[in-house]
C-alpha positions in Angstrom: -53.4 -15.9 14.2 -52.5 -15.4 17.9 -51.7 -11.3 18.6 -48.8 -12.6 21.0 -47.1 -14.2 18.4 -47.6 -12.0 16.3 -46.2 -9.2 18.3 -43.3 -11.9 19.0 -42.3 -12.1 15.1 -42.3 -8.6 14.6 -40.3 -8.0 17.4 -37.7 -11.3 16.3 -37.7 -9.0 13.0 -37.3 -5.7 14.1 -34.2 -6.8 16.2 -32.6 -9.1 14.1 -33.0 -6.0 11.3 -31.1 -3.2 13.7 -28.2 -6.1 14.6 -27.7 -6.3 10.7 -27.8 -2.6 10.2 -25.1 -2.2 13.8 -23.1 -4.9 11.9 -22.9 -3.5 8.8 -22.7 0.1 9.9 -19.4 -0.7 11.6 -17.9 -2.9 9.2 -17.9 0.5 7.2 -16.0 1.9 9.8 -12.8 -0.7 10.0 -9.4 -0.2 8.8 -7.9 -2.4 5.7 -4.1 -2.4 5.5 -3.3 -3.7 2.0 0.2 -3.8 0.4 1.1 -3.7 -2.8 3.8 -2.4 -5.5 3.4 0.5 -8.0 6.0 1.9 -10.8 7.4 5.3 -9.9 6.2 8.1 -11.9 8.7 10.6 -11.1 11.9 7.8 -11.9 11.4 5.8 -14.4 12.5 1.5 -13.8 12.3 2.0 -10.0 9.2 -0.1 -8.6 8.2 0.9 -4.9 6.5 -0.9 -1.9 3.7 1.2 -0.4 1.8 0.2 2.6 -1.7 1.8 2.8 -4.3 2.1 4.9 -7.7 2.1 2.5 -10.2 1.4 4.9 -12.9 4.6 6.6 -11.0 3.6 10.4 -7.5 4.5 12.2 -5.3 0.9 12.1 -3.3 -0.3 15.4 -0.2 -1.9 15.7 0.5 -2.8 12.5 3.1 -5.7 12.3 3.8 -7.6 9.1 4.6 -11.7 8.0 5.6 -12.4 4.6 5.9 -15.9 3.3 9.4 -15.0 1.4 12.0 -12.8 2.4 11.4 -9.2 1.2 14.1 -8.0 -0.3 15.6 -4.1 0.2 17.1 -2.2 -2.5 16.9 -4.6 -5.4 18.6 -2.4 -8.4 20.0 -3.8 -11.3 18.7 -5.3 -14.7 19.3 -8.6 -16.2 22.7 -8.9 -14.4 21.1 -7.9 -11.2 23.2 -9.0 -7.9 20.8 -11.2 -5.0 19.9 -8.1 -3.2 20.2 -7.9 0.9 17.4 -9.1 2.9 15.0 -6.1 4.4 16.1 -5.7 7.6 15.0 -2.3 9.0 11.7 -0.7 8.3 7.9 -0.8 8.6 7.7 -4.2 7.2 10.5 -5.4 10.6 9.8 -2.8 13.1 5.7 -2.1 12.4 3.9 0.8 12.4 2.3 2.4 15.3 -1.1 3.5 13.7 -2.1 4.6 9.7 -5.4 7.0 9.8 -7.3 6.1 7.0 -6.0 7.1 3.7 -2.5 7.3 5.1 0.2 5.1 3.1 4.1 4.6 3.7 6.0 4.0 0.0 9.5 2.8 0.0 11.4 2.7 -2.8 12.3 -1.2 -3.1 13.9 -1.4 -6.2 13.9 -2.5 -10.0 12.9 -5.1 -11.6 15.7 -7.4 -12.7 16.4 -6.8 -8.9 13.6 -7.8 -7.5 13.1 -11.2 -9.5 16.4 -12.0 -8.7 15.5 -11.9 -4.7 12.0 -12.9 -4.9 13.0 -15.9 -7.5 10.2 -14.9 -9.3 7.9 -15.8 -6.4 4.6 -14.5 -5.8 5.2 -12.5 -2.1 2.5 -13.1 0.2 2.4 -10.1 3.4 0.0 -10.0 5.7 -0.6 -7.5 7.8 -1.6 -7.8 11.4 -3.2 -4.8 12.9 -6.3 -3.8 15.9 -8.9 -1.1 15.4 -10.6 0.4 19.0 -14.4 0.7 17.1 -16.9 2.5 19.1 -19.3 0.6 21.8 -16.4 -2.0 22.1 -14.3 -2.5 25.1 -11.6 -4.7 23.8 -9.6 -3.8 20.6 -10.8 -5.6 17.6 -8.0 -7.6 15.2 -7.9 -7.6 11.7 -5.7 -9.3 9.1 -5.0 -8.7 5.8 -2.9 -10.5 3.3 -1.6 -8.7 0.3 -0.2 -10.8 -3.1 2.6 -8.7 -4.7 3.5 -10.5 -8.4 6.4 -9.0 -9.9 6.0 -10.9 -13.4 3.0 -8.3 -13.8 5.6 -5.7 -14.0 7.1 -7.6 -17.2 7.1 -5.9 -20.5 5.8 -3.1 -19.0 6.5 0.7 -19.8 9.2 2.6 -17.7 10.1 5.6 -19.6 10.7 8.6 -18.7 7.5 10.5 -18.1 8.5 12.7 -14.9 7.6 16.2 -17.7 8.1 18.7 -14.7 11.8 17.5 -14.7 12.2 17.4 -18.2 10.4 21.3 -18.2 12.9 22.1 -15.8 15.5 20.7 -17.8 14.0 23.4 -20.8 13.9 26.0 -19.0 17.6 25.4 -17.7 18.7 25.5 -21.5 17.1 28.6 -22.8 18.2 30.1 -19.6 21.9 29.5 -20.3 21.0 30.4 -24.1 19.6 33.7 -23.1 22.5 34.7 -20.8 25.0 33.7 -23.9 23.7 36.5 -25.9 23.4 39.0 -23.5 27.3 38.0 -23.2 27.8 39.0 -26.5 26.1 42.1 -26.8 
């Protein structure tokens, strides 16, 4: 076989090998803004919104669309009033920049609430942000679309498991117990 071409291939391989490696090196490196909702530990029935930033890079302008209206402080139970529309906020007025690992968690509400504005729709956000990744003159855009589904909240647990409260709470009691018999001494 000809040297030339030989020499040719290997350096077709060799460069087509470090473009992979650049590519894949980097995507390492970009943000991922995801949204999604979690139960509150720390007060039981209260469901919250969080906005977080689980990617290894620093996010950009961060604006949000949602296919549904997102509603704002959805409480109530079964006889849950529509809750208001969210109309201040991260999810109307963005966010500046999340580093990675940085997360914003609003408390949006319970769940009778939250069917009851959502109409037991599936919300769909996406999030809209720009990374500035190194060796690139532009910024680079990213989006990101989240799928919140409040029927997997159903039949769930939301008891009260908030135990430094509740050791608080304790404490509170024998201290008032103690201070009655030293009253009475």
């Amino acid at each position: 076989m000809n040297p030339e071409l030989l020499s040719f291939m290997a350096l077709i391989v060799a460069l087509t090998s470090t473009i992979i490696n650049y590519l894949m090196l980097h995507h390492q490196y970009d943000p991922e803004v995801i949204v999604y909702a979690l139960p509150d530990q720390r007060r039981p029935t209260i469901i919250n919104i969080i906005i977080e930033n689980i990617g290894k890079g620093r996010a950009t302008h961060i604006r949000f669309e949602s296919d549904h209206p997102i509603p704002k402080r959805a409480f109530g139970f079964d006889d849950a009033e529509t809750p208001d529309v969210m109309d201040d906020g991260p999810f109307i007025h963005g966010i500046s920049a999340l580093a990675p690992g940085e997360k914003r968690t609003i408390t949006w509400g319970q769940y009778g609430g939250l069917t009851k504005g959502l109409n037991n729709n599936i919300l769909e956000i996406t999030a809209i942000y720009k990374s500035h990744p190194s060796f690139q003159v532009t910024p680079k855009k990213h989006l990101t679309t989240s799928n919140i589904d409040l029927k997997s909240f159903e039949g769930t647990d939301a008891s009260d498991n908030n135990w430094d409260k509740k050791a608080a709470e304790q404490l509170e009691e024998i201290a008032k117990t103690l201070k009655k018999l030293a009253e009475h001494r």
